[in-house]
C-alpha positions in Angstrom: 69.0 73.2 -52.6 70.5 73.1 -56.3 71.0 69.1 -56.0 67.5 68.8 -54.8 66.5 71.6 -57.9 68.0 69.2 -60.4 65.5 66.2 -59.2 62.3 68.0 -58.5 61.8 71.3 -59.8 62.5 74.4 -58.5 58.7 75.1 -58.0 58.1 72.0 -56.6 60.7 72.0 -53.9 59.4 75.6 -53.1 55.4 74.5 -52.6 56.5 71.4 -50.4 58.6 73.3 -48.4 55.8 76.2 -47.8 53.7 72.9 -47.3 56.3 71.9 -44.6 56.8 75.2 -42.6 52.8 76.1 -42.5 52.2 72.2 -41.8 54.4 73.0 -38.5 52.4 76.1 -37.6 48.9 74.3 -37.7 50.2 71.5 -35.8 51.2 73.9 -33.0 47.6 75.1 -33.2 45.9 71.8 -33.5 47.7 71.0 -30.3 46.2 74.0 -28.7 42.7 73.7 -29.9 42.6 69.9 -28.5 43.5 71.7 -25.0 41.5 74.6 -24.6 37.8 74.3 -24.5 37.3 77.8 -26.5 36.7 78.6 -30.1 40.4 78.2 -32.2 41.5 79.4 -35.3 42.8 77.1 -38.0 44.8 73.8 -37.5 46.9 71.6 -39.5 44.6 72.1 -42.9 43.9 75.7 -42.7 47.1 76.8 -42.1 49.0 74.9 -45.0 46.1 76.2 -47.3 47.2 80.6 -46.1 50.9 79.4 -47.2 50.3 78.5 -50.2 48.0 81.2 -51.0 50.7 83.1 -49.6 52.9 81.3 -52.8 50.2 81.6 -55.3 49.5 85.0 -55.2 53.3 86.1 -55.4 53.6 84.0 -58.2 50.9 85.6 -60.3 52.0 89.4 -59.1 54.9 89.1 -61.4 57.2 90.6 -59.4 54.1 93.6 -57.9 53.6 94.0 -54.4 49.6 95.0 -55.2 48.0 91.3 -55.2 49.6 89.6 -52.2 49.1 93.2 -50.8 45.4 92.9 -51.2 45.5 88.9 -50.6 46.7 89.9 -47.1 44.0 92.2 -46.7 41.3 89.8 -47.5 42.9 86.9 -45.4 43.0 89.6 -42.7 39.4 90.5 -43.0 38.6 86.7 -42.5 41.1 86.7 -39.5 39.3 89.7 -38.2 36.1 88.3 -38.2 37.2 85.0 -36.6 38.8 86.6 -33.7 35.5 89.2 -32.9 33.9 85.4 -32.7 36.4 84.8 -30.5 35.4 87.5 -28.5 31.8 87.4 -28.4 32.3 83.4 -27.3 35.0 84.1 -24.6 35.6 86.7 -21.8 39.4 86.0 -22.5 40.7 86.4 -26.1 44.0 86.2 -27.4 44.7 86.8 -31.1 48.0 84.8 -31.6 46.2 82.3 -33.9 44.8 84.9 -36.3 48.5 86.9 -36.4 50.4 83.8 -36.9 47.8 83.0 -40.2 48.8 86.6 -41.7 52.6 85.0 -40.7 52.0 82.1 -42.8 50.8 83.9 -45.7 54.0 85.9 -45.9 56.0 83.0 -45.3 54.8 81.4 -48.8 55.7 84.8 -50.2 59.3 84.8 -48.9 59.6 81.0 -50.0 58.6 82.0 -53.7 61.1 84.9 -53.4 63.7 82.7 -52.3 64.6 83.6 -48.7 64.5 80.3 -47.7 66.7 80.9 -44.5 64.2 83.9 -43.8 61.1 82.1 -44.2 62.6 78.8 -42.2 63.6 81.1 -39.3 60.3 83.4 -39.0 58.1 79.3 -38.9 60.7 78.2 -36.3 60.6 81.6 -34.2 56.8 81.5 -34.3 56.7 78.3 -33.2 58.5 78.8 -30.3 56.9 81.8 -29.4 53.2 79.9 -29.9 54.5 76.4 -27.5 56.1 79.0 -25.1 53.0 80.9 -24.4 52.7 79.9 -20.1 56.8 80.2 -19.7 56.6 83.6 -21.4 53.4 84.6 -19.9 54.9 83.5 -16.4 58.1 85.0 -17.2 56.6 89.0 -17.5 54.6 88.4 -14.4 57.9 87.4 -12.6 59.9 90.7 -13.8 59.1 93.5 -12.6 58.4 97.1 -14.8 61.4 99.0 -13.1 63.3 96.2 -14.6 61.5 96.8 -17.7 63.0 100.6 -17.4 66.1 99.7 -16.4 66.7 97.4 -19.6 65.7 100.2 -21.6 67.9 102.6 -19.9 70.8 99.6 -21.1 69.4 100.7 -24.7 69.9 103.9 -23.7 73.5 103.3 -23.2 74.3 100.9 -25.9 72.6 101.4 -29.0 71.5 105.4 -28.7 74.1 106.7 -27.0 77.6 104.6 -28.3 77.1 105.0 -31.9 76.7 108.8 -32.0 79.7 109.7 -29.9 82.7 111.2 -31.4 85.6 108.7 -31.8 88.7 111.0 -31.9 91.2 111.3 -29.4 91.1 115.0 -27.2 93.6 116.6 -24.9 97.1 115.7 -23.9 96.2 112.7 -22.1 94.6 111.4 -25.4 90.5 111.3 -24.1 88.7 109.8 -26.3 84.6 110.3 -25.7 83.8 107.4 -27.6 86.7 104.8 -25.7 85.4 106.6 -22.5 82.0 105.7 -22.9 82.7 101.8 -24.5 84.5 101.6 -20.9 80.8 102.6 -19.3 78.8 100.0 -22.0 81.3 97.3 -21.4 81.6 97.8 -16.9 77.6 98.4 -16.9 77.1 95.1 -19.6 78.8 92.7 -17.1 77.3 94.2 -13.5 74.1 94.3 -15.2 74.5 90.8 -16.3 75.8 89.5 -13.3 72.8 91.8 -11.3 70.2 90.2 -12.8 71.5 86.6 -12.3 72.0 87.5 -8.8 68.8 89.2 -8.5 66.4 86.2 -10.1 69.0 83.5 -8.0 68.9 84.5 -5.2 65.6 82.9 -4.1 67.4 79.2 -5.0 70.7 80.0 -4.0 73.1 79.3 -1.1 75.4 82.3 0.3 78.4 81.0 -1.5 76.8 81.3 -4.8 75.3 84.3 -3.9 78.9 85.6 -3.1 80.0 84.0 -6.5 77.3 86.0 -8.6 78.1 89.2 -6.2 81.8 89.0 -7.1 81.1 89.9 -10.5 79.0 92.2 -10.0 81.3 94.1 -7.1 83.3 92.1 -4.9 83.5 95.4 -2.9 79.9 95.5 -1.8 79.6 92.0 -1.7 81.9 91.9 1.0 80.3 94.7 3.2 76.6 93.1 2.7 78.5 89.7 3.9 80.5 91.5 6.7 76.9 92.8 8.1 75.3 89.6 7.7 77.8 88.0 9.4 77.4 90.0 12.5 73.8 88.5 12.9 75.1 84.7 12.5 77.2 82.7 13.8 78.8 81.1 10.9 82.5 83.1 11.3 84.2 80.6 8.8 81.0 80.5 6.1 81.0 84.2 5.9 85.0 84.9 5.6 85.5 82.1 2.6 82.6 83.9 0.6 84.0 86.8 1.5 87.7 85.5 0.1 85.6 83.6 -3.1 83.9 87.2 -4.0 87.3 88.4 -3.9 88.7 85.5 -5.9 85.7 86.4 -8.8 87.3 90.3 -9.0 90.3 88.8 -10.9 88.3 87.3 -13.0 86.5 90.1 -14.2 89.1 92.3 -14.5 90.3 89.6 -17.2 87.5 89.9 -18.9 88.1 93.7 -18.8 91.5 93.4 -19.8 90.6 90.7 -22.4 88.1 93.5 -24.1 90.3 96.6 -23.6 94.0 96.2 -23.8 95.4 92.6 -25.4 99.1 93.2 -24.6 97.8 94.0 -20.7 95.9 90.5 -20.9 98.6 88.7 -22.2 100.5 90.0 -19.4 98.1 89.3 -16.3 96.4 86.3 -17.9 97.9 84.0 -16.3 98.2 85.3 -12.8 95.2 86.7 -12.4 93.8 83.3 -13.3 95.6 81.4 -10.6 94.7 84.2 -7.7 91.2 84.1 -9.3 91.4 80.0 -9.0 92.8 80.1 -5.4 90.6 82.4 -4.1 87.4 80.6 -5.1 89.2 77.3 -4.4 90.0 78.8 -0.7 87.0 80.2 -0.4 85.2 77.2 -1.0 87.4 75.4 1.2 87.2 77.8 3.8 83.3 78.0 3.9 83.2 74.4 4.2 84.5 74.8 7.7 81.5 75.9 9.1 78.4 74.1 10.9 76.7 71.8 8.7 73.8 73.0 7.1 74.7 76.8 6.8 75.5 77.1 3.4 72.3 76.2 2.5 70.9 79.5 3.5 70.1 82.0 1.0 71.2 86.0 1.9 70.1 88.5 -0.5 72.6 91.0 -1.4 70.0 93.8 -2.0 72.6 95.2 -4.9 72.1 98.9 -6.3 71.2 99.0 -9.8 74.4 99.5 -12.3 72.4 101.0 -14.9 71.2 104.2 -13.2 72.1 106.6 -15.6 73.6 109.1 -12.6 75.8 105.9 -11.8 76.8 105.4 -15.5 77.3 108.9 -16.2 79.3 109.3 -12.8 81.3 106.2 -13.8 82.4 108.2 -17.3 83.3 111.3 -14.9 85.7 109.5 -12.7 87.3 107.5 -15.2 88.2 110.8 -17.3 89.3 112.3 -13.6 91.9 109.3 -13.1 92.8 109.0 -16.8 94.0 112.5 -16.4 95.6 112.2 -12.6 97.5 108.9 -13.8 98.6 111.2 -16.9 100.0 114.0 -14.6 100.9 111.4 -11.8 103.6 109.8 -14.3 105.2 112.8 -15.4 105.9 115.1 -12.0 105.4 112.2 -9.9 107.3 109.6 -11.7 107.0 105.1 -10.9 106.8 105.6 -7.1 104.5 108.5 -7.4 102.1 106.4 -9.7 102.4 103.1 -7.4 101.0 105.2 -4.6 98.2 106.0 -6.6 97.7 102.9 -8.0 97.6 102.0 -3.9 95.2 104.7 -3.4 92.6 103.7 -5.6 92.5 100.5 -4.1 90.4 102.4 -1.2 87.9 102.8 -3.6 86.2 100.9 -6.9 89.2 100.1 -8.9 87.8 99.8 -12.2 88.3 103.3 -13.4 91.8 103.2 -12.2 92.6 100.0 -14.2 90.3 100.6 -17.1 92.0 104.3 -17.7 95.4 102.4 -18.2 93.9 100.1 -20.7 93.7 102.6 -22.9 97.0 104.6 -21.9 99.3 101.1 -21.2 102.0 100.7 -24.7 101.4 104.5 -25.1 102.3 107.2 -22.8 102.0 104.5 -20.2 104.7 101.4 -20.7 103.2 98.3 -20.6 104.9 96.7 -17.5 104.1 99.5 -15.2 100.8 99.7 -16.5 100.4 96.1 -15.3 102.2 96.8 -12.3 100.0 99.1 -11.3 96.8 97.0 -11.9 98.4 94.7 -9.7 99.2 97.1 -6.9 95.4 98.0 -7.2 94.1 95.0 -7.3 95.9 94.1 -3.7 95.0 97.2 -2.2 91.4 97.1 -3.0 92.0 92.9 -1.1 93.4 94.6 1.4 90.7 97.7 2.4 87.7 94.9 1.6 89.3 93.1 4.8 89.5 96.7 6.8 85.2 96.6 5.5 85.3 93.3 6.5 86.8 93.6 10.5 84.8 97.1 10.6 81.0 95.8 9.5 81.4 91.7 11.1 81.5 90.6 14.4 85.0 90.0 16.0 85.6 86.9 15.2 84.0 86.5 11.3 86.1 90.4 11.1 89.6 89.0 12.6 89.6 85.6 10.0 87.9 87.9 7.1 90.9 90.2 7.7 93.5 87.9 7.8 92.7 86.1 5.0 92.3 89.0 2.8 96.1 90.5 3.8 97.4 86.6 2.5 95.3 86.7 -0.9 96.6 90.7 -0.6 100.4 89.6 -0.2 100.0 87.0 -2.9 98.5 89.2 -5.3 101.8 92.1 -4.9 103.6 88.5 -5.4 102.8 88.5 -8.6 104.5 91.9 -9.4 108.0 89.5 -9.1 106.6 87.3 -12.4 105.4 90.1 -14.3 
């Protein structure tokens, strides 16, 4: 504003611009009183005129917080009073006009105080929050409270938990609590993120998306919720490509995972993780396309467990401390072969301990190309035992092509360990 400041003066810049961000604030109520049939507070005069009281009575405080302290108390006496009118005229009441009058007043205070950015972003927020009042209002009736709790158990995780964990390394296997429990933040951040879209999709989407959403959340139970819907249809070549595409949408996380853990691992697996990642939602698609027309346009709900149980998150932490240590031990009695069979192991299970643990330990006691190696062989096995789910929980025929299909993305994955 200091080429503006140097036309008009600095005061007058500062009263048109409270005139400006109150103005917007009535208009949003001017449009609401001409809709509603009830008594409404203020409109495009009333508000303008609390702003620049607002202005005025910081100006004469001289720098005191005891007259717009007691100017807010008076205008919120008046408020008061016109929302117990409100109430004695109406058997439903809201109060957002009278709290977004005190709102105005204090943005005339923060304009003469110069937090222009400050006082622009509360007008703009509050107008949005005012104009969004039925898409808000029919948002909270759509979520329901244990989702509520569960967001607050993310809280939990993130912003109570994280911050007073010690962050120093522990042990020969260099366990550090407060890496260990990022690992849990970050894993729990994306299946949370990835549960919710495919919890508030699922009602518009098709099983491929469905699969799509699932494979970032856990391509493993994706494919056994597929496999056991598959065994009550008769869509054998639908069910196996979103099976494959889920699978395709684990390499893709694990980049992501890689991307936020270990760069030099990244750097390493980038690039084929992206093409297996590529081909297996390409094939999938392509697959799924085979079947009868008309049967990807059925929605399946994957009824996925919540990822932010705290027993889950906490259980999480436990294993990947368990493996860290194993792959420690495994390297130095078992040597390379004795750590590719464990990398092969955890395959049978949820490889994201397993490949998170060498994160941290890969350019340290763990050498970087083994490291990916490993990540590699686990990633194939875990293909590989998702096709054994798939044959086991399907029918015959959806099992046999789920199966096959998974070996050939398996073999192409260990491919990769000739590149790498």
């Amino acid at each position: 504003m200091g080429t503006l400041f140097q036309i008009i003066p600095k005061e007058g810049v500062q009263i048109l611009l409270v005139l400006f961000l109150s103005f917007l604030v009535g208009l949003e109520r001017e449009e609401h009183k001409s809709t509603s049939t009830n008594y409404a507070f203020g409109g495009v005069r009333t508000y303008p005129l609390l702003g620049l009281l607002g202005y005025i009575l910081t100006l004469l405080s001289d720098g005191q917080l005891l007259l717009p302290a007691l100017g807010l108390a008076v205008v919120g006496g008046f408020l008061w009073q016109s929302y117990r009118h409100k109430l004695e005229t109406s058997k439903l009441a809201g109060m957002t006009s009278e709290v977004s009058g005190l709102v105005t007043f204090a943005v005339g205070a923060l304009v003469f105080k110069e937090q222009y950015w400050i006082a622009t972003t509360i007008t703009v927020l509050s107008v949005g929050l005012l104009e969004l009042k039925a898409a808000l209002e029919s948002l909270s009736q759509k979520i329901p409270a244990d989702e509520i709790l569960t967001f607050a158990k993310f809280l939990l995780l993130t912003a109570v938990i994280l911050p007073v964990v010690p962050n120093r390394e522990i042990g020969p296997f260099a366990f550090n609590p407060f890496k260990t429990w990022l690992v849990v933040v970050a894993v729990s951040t994306i299946s949370y993120a990835s549960y919710l879209l495919l919890k508030f999709s699922q009602a518009h989407s098709g099983i491929l998306l469905s699969a799509l959403i699932g494979g970032l959340y856990s391509s493993t139970v994706t494919t056994v919720v597929l496999a056991k819907r598959a065994r009550e249809q008769s869509f054998p070549h639908l069910y196996s490509g979103c099976i494959l595409a889920a699978c395709g949408m684990m390499y893709l996380r694990l980049l992501a995972l890689l991307l936020i853990f270990n760069r030099g691992l990244f750097h390493r697996l980038a690039l084929p993780f992206l093409v297996l990642g590529l081909l297996g939602l390409a094939g999938g698609w392509a697959w799924s396309k085979r079947a009868q027309p008309g049967a990807g346009a059925n929605s399946e709900h994957t009824n996925p467990q919540n990822p932010l149980e705290l027993k889950a998150a906490l259980l999480f932490g436990v294993l990947f401390v368990a493996i860290l240590a194993v792959t420690h031990y495994a390297l130095i009695y078992l040597g390379n072969r004795g750590f590719y069979a464990l990398a092969g192991i955890m395959g049978v299970t949820d490889v994201d301990p397993f490949i998170l643990g060498l994160t941290q330990s890969a350019g340290g006691s763990t050498p970087l190309t083994l490291a990916s190696a490993g990540i590699i062989v686990a990633a194939a096995s875990n293909n590989l035992v998702k096709g054994i789910y798939a044959r086991g929980f399907a029918g015959p025929r959806t099992g046999n092509e789920a199966l096959a299909i998974l070996v050939v993305f398996a073999v192409l994955g260990l491919a990769v360990l000739a590149i790498v």
